[in-house]
C-alpha positions in Angstrom: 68.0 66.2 51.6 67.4 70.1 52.2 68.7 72.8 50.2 70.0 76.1 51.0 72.0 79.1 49.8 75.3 80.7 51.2 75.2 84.3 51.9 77.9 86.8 51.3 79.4 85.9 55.2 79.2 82.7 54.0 76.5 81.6 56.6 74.2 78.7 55.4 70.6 77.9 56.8 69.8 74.4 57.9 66.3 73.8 57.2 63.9 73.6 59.8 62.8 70.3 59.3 66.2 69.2 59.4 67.0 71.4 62.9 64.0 69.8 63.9 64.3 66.1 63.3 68.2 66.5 65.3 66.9 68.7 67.6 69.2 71.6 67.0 68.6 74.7 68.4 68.9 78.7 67.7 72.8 79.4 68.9 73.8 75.7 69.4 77.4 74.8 67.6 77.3 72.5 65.3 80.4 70.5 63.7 81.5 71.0 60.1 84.2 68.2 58.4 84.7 67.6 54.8 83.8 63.7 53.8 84.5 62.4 50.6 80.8 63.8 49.5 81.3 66.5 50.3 80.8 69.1 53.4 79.3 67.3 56.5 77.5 69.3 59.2 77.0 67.6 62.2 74.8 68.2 65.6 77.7 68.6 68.6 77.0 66.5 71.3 78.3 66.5 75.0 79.4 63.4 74.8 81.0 61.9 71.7 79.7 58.2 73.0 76.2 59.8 73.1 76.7 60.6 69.1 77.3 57.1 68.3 74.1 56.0 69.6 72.5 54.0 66.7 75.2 54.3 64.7 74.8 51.1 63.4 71.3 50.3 63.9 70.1 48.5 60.9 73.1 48.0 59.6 74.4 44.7 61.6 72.3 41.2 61.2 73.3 39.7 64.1 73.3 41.4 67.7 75.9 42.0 69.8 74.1 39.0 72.1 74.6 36.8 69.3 77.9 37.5 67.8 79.2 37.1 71.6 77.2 33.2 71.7 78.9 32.5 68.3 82.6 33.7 69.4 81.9 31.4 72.6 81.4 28.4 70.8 83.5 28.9 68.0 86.2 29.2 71.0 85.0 26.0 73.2 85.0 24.1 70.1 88.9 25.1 69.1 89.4 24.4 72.7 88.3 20.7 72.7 89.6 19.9 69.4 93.1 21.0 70.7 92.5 18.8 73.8 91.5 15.8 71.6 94.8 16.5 69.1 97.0 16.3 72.4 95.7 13.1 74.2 
């Protein structure tokens, strides 16, 4: 976490390890919102889809492969038990 001071404009100054590491430039906008935590400042991208990139990386234990495999079978298996209740 960086730290910085507000000046009398109210201007604050993102560190430059922080501009760095999200890759945000001298006169780029960037998007302010108020969380719960606090004030959130956020790099604007293009494309909102683009921002959600590894959103949830590391955060899921499954994959998207295999939660799809496990709603399969879960579904094939409802389906031949329903067969087997009706013959």
């Amino acid at each position: 976490m960086g730290k910085a001071k507000v000046s009398p404009k109210g201007q604050v100054v993102i560190p430059k390890p922080l501009r760095d590491k999200y890759g945000i430039k001298e006169g780029e906008e960037v998007l302010v919102e108020e969380s719960k935590r606090g004030i959130l400042v956020m790099k604007k991208e293009e494309n909102p889809l683009k921002a959600m990139v590894g959103l949830f990386e590391g955060k899921m234990s499954k994959s998207s492969t295999e939660l799809v495999r496990e709603i399969r079978e879960e579904s094939e298996a409802r389906i031949e038990r329903a067969k087997k209740a009706v013959r």
